[in-house]
N, C-alpha and C positions, 0 to 999 in steps of 0.2 A: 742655553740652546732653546729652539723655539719647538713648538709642535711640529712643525716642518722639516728640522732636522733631524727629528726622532724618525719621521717618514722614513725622509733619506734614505736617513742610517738602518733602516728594517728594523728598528728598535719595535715596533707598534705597527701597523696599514691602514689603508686610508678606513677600512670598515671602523675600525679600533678609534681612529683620532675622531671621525664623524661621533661615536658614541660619545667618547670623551667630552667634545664642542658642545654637544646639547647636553649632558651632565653638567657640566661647567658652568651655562648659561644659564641653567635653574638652581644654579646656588648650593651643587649638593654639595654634601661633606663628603671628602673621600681622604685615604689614607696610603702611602708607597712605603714598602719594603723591600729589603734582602737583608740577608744575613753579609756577606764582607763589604767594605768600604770599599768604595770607588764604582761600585754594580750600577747605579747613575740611580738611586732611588731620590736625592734632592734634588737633581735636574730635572725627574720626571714631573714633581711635587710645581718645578717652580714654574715647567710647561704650563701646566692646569694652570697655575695662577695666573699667569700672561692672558690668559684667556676671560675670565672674570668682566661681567657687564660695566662700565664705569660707575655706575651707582653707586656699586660695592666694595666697600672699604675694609682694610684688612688691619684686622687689627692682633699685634703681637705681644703673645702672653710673657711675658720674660719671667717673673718671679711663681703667681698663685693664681688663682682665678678669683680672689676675692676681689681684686680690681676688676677683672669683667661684674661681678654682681654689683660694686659700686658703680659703675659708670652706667649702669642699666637703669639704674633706680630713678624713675619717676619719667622714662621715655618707655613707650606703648613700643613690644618689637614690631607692628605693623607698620611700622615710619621707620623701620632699618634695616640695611642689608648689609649685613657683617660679615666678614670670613674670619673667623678666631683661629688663630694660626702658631703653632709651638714650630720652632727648627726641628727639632727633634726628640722621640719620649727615650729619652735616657738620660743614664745617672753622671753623666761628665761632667765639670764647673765651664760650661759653654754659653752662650745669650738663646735666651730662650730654648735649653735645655730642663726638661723635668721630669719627676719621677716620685717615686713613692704617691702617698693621697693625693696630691694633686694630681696626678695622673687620672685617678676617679671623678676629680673635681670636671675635670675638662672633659673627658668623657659623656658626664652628665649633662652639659652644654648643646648636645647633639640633638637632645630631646627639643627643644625650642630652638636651633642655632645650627649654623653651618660650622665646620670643622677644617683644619688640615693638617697633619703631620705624617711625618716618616718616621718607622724605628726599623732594626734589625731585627728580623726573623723570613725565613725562607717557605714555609707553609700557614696557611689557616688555622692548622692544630695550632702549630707551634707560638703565633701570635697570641690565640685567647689563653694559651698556658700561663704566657708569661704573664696579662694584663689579667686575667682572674684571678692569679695566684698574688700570697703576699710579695712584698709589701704595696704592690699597686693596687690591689684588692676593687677592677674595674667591673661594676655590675653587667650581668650578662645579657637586660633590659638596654640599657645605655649603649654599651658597646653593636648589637643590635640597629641601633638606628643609624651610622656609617650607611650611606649612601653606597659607595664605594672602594674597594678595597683592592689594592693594585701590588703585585710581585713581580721583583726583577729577576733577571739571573746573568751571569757573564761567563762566559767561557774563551777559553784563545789565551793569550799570552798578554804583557803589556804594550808589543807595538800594534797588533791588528785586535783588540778583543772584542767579542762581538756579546754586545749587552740588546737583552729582549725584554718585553713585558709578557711573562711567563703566564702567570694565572690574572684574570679579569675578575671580581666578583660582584653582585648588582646587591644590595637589601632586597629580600622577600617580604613574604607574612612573619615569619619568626625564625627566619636564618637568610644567613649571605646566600645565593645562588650562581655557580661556574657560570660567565656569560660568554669568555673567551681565555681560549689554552693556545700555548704556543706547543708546536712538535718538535724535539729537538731533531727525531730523526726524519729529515728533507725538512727542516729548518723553513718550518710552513705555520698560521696561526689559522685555528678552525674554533668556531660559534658552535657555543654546547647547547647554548639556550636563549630561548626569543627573549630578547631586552624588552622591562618591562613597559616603554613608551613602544613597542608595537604589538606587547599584548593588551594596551588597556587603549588605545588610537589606535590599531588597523593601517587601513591606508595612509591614514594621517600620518600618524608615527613614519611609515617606511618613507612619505614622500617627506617629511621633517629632516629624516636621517641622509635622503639622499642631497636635498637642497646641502646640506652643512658639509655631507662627502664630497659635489661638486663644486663648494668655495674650496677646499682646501686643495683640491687639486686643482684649480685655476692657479693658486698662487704657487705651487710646485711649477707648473707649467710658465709663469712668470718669471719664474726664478727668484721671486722673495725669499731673503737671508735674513735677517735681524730680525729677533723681535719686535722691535719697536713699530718695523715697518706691518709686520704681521697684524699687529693690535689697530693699526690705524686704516687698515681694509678692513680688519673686522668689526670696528666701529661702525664703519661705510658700508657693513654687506646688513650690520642690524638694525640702520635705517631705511631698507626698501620694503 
């Protein structure tokens, strides 16, 4: 599914995906969760990635990150843009599943490096529990530099279930900050706090954010379905 059908589907709004577009197009690292399977935290994971500059090449951790530090070695990261990318931090025998130290490994990558994975947890608390505690032993510096930190939730049965992007949260100075809540009751999503591209650019920032809220609704308004086709307008909207 593309960023669009997330719209759609009320998963996220256009204020939400506008944020999202320009996170994405500077390369952050960001992270989806929920706690049960099927809450759509890999499809949110793979929206973002649909979205990605064509420069930037994704590259998947499958076993350790010693491969990432090899294949670093002797190229300047000012000549690359990489998205380093696990499926998922958990302990399953999956492709590009991990856990234990390496999970720290990659984490550390955030500090120089763009990031992305999903795992299971349904709060913030509940997230740094798991990844500060043993055995993933993830420093609280490291984890820290995540760009972005995104929560699902689903509710409803399985033929109508209705999946949202629950908590939004930005990197501050030294912690995540709420930047969007969904309300479950009147099933409405409200900004807690100014994103920090319009606390550090002003006008700039807001009229950044609305160019990117007005492509994505042009193409709701077109009626663009696939991603494929999605990425190839927005190739086209990041050459004018």
């Amino acid at each position: 599914m593309s960023l669009l059908d997330l719209i759609r589907d009320d998963t996220l709004n256009l204020d939400m995906g506008a944020f999202f577009l320009h996170k994405t197009l500077t390369n952050s690292s960001f992270l989806t969760a929920a706690n049960p399977s099927g809450t759509g935290k890999t499809t949110l994971m793979g929206a973002l990635l649909g979205l990605l500059k064509p420069e930037v090449r994704i590259e998947t951790i499958e076993n350790s990150v010693e491969e990432v530090e090899e294949g670093k070695k002797g190229e300047p990261i000012s000549n690359r843009e990489i998205r380093y990318l696990i499926h998922e931090i958990g302990s399953g025998p999956y492709y590009s599943y991990i856990w234990g130290e390496q999970v720290g490994e990659f984490f550390g990558l955030a500090k120089n490096e763009s990031i992305a994975s999903c795992m299971h947890a349904d709060t913030l608390e509940e997230m740094k529990d798991i990844l500060f505690s043993p055995p993933l032993n993830v420093e609280e510096a490291d984890f820290n530099e995540v760009d972005l930190i995104l929560f699902m939730r689903k509710r409803g049965g399985l033929r109508d279930p209705l999946r949202r992007v629950s908590h939004v949260y930005e990197r501050g100075k030294d912690r995540h900050r709420l930047i969007f809540r969904w309300r479950e009751k009147g099933d409405c999503f409200e900004r807690r706090n100014l994103p920090q591209i319009l606390e550090t650019e002003g006008k700039e920032g807001k009229r950044r954010l609305k160019v990117y809220r007005d492509f994505l609704e042009e193409e709701l308004h077109a009626g663009v379905e696939r991603i494929e086709e999605l990425r190839g307008d927005l190739l086209e909207f990041l050459k004018r």
